[in-house]
C-alpha positions in Angstrom: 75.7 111.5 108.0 75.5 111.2 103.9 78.4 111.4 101.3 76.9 114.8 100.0 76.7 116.1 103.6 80.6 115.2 104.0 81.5 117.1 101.3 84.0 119.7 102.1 83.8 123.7 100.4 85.3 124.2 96.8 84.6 123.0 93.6 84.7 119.4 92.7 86.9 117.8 89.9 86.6 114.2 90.6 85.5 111.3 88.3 82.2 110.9 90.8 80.3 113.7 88.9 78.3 112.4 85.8 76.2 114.6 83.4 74.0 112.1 81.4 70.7 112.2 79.5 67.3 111.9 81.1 66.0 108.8 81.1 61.7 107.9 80.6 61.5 106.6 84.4 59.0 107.3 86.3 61.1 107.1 89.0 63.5 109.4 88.3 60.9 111.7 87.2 59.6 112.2 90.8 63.1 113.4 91.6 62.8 115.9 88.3 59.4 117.1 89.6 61.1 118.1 93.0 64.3 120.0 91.4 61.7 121.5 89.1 59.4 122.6 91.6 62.1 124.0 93.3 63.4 126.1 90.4 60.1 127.7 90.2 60.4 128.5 94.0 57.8 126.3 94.8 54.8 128.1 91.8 54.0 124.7 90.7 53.0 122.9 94.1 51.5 126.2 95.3 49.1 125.7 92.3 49.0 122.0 91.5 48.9 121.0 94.9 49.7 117.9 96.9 49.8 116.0 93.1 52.1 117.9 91.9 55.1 115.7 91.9 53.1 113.1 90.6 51.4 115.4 87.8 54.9 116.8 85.9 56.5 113.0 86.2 53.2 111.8 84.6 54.4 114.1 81.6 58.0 113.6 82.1 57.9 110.3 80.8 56.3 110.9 77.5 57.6 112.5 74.8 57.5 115.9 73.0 56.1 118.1 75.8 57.9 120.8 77.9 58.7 118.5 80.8 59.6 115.8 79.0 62.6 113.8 79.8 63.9 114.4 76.0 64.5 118.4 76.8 66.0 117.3 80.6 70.1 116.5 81.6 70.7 115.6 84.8 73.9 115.5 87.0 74.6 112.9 89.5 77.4 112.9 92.3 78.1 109.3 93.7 75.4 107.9 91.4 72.5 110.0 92.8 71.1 113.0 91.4 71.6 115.9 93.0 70.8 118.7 89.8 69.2 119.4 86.6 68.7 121.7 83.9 65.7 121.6 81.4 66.0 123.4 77.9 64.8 123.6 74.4 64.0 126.1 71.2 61.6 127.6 70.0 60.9 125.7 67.5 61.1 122.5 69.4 58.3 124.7 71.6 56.2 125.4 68.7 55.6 121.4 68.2 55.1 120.6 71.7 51.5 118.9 72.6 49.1 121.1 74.4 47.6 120.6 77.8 49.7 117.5 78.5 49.6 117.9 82.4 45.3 117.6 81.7 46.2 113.9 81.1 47.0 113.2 85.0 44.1 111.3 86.4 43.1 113.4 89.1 43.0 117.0 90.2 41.6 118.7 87.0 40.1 122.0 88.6 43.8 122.9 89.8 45.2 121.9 86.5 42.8 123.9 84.6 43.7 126.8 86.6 47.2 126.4 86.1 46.5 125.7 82.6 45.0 129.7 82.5 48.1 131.0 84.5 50.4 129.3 81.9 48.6 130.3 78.8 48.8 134.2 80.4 52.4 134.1 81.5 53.7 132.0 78.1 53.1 135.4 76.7 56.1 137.0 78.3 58.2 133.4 79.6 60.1 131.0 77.1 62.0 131.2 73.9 62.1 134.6 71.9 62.7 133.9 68.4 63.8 131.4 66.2 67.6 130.9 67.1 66.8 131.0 71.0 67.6 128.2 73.5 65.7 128.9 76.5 66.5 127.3 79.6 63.4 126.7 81.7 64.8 125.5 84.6 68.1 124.3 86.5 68.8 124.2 89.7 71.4 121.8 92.3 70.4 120.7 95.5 71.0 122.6 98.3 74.2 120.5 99.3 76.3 120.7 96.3 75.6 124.3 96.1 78.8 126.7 95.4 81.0 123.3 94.0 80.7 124.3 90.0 77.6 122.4 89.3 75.4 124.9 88.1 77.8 126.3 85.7 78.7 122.5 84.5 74.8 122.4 83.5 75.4 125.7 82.1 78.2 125.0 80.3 76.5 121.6 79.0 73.3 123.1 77.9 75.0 125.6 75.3 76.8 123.1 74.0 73.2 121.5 73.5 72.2 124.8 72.4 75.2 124.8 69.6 74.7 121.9 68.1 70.8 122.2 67.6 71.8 125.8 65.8 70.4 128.3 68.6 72.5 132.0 68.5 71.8 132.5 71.8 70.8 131.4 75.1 68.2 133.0 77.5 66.5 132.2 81.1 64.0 133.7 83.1 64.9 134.2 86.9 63.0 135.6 89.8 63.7 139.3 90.0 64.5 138.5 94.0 66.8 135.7 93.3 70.2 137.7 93.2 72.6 135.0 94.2 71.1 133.1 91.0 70.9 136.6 89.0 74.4 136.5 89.8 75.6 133.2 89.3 74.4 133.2 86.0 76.1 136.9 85.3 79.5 134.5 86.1 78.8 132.2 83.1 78.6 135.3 80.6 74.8 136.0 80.7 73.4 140.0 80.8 70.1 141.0 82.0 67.8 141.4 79.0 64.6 142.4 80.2 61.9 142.8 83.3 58.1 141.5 83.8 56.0 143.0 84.6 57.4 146.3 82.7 54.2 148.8 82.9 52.7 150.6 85.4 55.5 151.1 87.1 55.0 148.0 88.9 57.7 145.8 90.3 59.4 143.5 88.4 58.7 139.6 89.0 60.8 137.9 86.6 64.3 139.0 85.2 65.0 138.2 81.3 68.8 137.0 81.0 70.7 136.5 77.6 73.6 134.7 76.5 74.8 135.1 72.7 76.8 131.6 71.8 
């Protein structure tokens, strides 16, 4: 049995937690794909395929693109990883390089599609306004779950979101996540928003906002 799966219930206060910057390693960037995948309940492999993990570390490592390691924290219990939490402004989202995940060699007709999808639902997802600090994804494995770790990312990324002058903080949730809908509600943030909101048509994605 592993260490995580020993852990008992309750939240954990020990020295074996670490928050730390991402790092430009490839490695370590597989293990970001698969947290990030998993934040977007599993969108990206659905449309990137059996690549996909391979495709967002590919862009992890370089800089000044939304999957970058510069805009990723990770947390680590007993010197593996077991969350993270990606976030940046708008501004910073403005000066990003286009079509990075195009670079992968290999598997261009599913990124071009995605490429579409993501063009169409930038629209309505990411950063509104210049003072915004949107958190694209963060999630903790399924094991450390309930222990505090979400709301330690939280907690870290608006102190990021302080220091880099953002007013407030905002996320974009599955309308049918509730536990994370309210998880989030904990940590101070309201719901903003809903997408689709025309036609009457039910919403997909939950806008949540945080003023700091």
């Amino acid at each position: 049995m592993s260490e995580v799966s020993k852990i008992s219930s309750g939240i954990i206060q020990d020295d074996s937690i670490i928050i730390r910057e991402a790092k430009p390693n490839l490695e370590e960037g597989l293990v970001f794909a698969q947290f990030f995948d998993e934040a977007s309940e599993g969108f990206f492999k659905s449309m990137l395929g059996i690549k996909t993990y391979e495709i967002i570390a590919d862009a992890y490592v370089k800089s000044n693109n939304e999957y970058s390691f510069e805009n990723v924290t990770i947390i680590e219990y007993q010197s593996k990883i077991v969350g993270i939490v990606s976030g940046y402004t708008c501004s910073e989202k403005e000066g990003f390089r286009k079509n990075i995940l195009s670079q992968f060699q290999g598997g261009k007709l599913r990124i071009m599609m995605f490429s579409v999808i993501g063009k169409i639902l930038s629209h309505f997802l990411g950063p509104k306004g210049k003072e915004d600090y949107y958190i694209q994804a963060i999630t903790v494995s399924s094991q450390m779950r309930g222990k505090g770790l979400g709301q330690r990312l939280m907690k870290h990324s608006e102190e990021i979101a302080i220091k880099k002058g953002s007013k407030t903080m905002s996320l974009d949730v599955s309308s049918k996540n509730k536990r994370a809908i309210k998880s989030y509600n904990k940590f101070g943030m309201k719901i903003f928003s809903f997408w689709p909101n025309f036609l009457n048509l039910p919403p997909v994605f939950t806008r949540m906002e945080k003023e700091i």
